[in-house]
N, C-alpha and C positions, 0 to 999 in steps of 0.2 A: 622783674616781670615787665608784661607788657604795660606803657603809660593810662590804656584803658581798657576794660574788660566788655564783651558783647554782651547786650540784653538779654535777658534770662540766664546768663553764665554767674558763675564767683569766681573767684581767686582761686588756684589749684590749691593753698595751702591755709590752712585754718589762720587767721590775725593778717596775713600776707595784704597789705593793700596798694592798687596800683596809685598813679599820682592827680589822674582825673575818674570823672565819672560823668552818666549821663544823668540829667537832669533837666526838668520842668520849670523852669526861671520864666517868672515874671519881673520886669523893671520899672523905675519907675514914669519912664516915658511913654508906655505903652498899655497904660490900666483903658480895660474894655472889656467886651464878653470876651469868653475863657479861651477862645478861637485865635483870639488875639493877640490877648495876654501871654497865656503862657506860650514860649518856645523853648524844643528841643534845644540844648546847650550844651557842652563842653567844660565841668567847672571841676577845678582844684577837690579833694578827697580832703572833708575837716578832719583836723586832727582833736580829738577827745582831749580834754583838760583833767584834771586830779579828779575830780567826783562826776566825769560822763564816760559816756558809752558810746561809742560805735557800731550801729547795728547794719548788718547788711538787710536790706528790705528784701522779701520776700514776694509780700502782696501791700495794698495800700487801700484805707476807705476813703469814699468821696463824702464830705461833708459839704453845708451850706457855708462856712467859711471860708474853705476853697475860692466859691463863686465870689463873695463879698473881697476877696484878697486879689484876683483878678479884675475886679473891676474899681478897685478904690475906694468904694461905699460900703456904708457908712463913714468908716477910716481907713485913711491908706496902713498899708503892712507897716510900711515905711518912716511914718509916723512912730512908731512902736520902736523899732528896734534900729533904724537910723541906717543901716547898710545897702551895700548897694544893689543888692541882687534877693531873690526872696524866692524862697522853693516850698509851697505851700502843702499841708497834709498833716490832718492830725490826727490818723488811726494809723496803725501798722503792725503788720507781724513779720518776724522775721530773724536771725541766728546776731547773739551777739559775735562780737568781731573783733574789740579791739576793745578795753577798758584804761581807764584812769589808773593812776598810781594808788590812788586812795580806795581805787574800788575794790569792795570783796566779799561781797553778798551773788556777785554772778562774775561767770566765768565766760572765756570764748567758748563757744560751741553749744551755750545754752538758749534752748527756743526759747521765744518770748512775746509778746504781744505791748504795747505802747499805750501808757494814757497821758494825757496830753498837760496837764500841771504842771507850770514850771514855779517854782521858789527860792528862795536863798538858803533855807535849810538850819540859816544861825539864829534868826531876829526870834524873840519870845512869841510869838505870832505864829511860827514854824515848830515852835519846840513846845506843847501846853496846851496853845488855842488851835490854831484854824489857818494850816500853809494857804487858805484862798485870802486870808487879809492881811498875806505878806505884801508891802510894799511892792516890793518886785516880782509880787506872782504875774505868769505870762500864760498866755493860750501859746503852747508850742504849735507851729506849720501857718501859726496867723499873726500873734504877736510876737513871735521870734522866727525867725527863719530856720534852714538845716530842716524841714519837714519831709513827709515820705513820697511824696514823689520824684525819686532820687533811688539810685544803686544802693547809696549809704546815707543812713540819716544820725544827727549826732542829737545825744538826749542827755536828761541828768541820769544817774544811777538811780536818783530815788521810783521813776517814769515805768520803769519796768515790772512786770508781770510774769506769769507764768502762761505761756500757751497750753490752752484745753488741750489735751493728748488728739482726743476724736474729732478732733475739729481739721479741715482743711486750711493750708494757709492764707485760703480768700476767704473762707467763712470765719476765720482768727483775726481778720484785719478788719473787722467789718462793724463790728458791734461796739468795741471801747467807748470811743465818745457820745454817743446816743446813749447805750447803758447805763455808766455811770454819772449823766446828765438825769437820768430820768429818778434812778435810785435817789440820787440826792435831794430829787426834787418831791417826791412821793415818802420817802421811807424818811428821810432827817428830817426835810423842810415841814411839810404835810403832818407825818407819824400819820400813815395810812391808818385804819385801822378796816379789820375783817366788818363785812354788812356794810360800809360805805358803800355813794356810788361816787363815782368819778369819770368826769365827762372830757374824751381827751379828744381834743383836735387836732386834726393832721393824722389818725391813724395807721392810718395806710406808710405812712413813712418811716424814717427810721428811729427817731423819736417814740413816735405813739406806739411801733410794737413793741417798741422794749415798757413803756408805760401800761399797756394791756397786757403783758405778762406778770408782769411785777402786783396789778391788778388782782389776776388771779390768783398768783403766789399767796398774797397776801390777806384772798379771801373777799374782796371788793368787787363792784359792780362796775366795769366799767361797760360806758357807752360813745361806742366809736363815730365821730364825725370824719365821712369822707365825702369823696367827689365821682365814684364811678362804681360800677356793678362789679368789676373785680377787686379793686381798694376792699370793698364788703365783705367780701368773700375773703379774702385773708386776713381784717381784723375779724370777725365769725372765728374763721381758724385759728387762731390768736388768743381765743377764752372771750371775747368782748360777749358782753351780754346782749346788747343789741345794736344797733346799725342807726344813722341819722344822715340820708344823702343831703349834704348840705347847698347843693343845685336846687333843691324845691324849694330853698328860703331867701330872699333877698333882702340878707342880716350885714351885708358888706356897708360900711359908712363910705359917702363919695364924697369927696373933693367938691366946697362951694357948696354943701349940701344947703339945699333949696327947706323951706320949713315944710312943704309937700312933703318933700322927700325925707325929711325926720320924721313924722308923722308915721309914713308907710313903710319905715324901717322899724317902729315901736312896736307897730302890728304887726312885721315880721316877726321879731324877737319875743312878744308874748304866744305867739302862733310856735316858735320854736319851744319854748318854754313848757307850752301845755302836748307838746309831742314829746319832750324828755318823760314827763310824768305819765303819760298812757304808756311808759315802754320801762315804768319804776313801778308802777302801781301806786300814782300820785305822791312821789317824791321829786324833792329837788336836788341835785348835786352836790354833795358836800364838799366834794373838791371838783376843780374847775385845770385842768392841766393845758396850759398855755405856752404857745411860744408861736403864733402867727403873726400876735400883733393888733395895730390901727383897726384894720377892718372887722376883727372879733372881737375886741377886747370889750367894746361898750355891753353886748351879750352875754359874755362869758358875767361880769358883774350885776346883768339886772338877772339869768336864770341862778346864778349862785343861791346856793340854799342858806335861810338865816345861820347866823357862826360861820359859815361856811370861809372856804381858802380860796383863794385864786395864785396858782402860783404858775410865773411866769420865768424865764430861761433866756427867750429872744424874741425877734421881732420882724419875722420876713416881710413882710406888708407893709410895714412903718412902724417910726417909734415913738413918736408923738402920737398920745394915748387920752382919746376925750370921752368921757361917758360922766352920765345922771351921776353923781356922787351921793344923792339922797340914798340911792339903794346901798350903797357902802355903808354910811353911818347909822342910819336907820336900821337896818337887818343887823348889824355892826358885826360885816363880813372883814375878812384879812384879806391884804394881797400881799404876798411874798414876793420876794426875789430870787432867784436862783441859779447859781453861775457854777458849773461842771461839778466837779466833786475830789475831793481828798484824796492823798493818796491810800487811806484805810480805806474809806467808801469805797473807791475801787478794786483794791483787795476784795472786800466782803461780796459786793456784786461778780468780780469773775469767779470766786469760787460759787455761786449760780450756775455760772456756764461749767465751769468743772465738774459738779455735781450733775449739772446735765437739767436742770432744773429749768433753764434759760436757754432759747434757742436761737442764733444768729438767723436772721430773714436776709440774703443775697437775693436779690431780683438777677441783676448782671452784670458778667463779669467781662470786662475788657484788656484787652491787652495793651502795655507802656502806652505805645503809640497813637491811643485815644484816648487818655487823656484830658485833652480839653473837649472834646465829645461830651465826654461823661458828665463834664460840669455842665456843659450849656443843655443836657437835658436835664439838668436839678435846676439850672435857674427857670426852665419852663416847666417846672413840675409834671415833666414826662415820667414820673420813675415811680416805682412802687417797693418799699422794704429798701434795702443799699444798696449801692452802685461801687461794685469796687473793682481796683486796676491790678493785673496781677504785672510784677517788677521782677524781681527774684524768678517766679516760675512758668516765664511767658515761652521760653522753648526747654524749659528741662522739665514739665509733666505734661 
């Protein structure tokens, strides 16, 4: 066959693969916004090893990794996985393609959706405890390359899913890593339980609506902090119990903060604190669902409710993290850590979406060729619900 296939096309023949593909390569001479970084390229077709997969990509989600992977911050890709070239994406749905010798829980021609864990699969860590505290566990499309922005992206055999039937395969690429970021962080980390409230930041994104679903699944209160009058409007739609525009509070910590300026951040923060409880009926938060960071995190710990959790994921804003510690030890609240989820918790969580329980939120869909569009509007937090590119189905639907 031909050495490359056109966009939105496959292979005439099931497994058939030509010898290049197109793809989204960032290098490492080139980290900057996504405009920059990433360029259209020309690269070699990997070959699957004894226990991966080659899946032809259909659709792709955009995550905040992405952006972090084209710009080199925090850590470069490169760092990570040492090669020379890096194709960044850790959602996908898409036809498997091509398997390992060893593989045989999935077949070519089977749909399927990507979650992004990688591990070794041998070490007692993998086999008993917990593949996130394998040694060699990786964030696949950030700390390993081959991600889906790409004709074909290569994975472990373990990575794979089943694609919801009813689902589109842009609304199939869309939810993975948000979802089973949030389940783990709520349902293992947390152990939600029904009549909590839990107060989640960023809702409007793709994170907090999978946090405000899982919320209501589970019979919780959640209350959504956003930044616009439509963000409200779709976590509302979402099951959020109530709405907190976080534009009326000036709860952000600044750079060289002035003691004025700590002062009239404290009185923000207790002015936010007594608007969670007029919207609880004078309660406080029992969980505190985080992943903004520096400029919330000192908040999220003084409205946390006594016992309360604070469980955090990531850290868009910064990650150097300063707040009061009296209200930590004093109230003798928890903060968690929280890093993606298993490959069971993933399991458990997509069958949510199978069952139809859980609903992907696409905001917009793009075609291959934007790409880095798409991420430079998640580093400006233009975006509301996910942002996904379609690869696979940009001229065959």
């Amino acid at each position: 066959m031909s050495s490359i296939i056109d966009i939105g096309k496959q292979p005439p023949q099931l497994g058939q693969l030509p010898d290049k593909m197109y793809a989204w390569v960032i290098r490492p001479d080139r980290h900057g916004v996504p405009s920059k970084a990433m360029q259209l390229e020309e690269i070699d077709v990997p070959k699957p090893g004894p226990n991966e997969v080659l899946v032809l990509v259909k659709a792709a989600g955009v995550n905040y990794n992405g952006v972090w992977a084209a710009l080199g911050k925090p850590v470069s890709p490169f760092k990570y996985h040492g090669q020379a070239h890096h194709i960044a994406g850790s959602d996908a749905s898409g036809i498997v393609w091509k398997v390992g010798s060893n593989v045989t829980r999935w077949k070519p021609g089977d749909e399927v959706i990507i979650h992004c864990n990688q591990s070794c699969g041998e070490c007692p860590q993998c086999n008993g405890h917990d593949p996130l505290a394998c040694e060699s566990q990786r964030i696949w499309g950030y700390e390993t390359t081959w991600g889906s922005f790409a004709q074909f992206c290569k994975v472990q055999a373990q990575q794979l899913l089943p694609k919801p039937k009813h689902l589109t395969w842009e609304e199939a690429a869309s939810y993975g890593l948000v979802l089973f970021t949030a389940y783990r962080m709520l349902v293992t980390r947390c152990q939600i339980q029904a009549g909590q409230v839990v107060l989640v930041w960023g809702a409007a994104g793709g994170l907090g609506t999978m946090a405000i679903q899982l919320c209501k699944l589970y019979g919780a209160d959640a209350i959504a902090v956003v930044s616009s009058e439509s963000k409200a409007k779709l976590a509302l739609e979402m099951g959020a119990k109530a709405v907190i525009d976080r534009r009326e509070f000036d709860i952000a910590v600044k750079d060289n903060e002035t003691e004025a300026e700590l002062q009239k951040r404290i009185g923000e923060m207790k002015r936010f604190g007594k608007r969670i409880r007029e919207l609880t009926g004078g309660r406080d938060p029992d969980i505190v669902f985080e992943h903004v960071g520096s400029q919330t995190f000192p908040t999220s710990v003084f409205v946390c409710a006594t016992f309360g959790k604070i469980v955090i994921c990531g850290a868009t804003t910064g990650y150097n993290l300063t707040f009061d510690v009296r209200y930590l030890w004093m109230r003798q609240k928890t903060i968690l850590g929280s890093h993606f989820a298993n490959a069971y918790e993933a399991h458990i969580a997509n069958q949510l979406v199978i069952d139809k329980k859980i609903k992907p939120v696409v905001e917009k869909v793009f075609p291959f060729e934007q790409t880095p569009y798409a991420h430079e509007l998640m580093l400006e937090n233009k975006h509301v619900g996910k942002l996904v590119i379609q690869v696979g189905t940009a001229r065959e639907e």
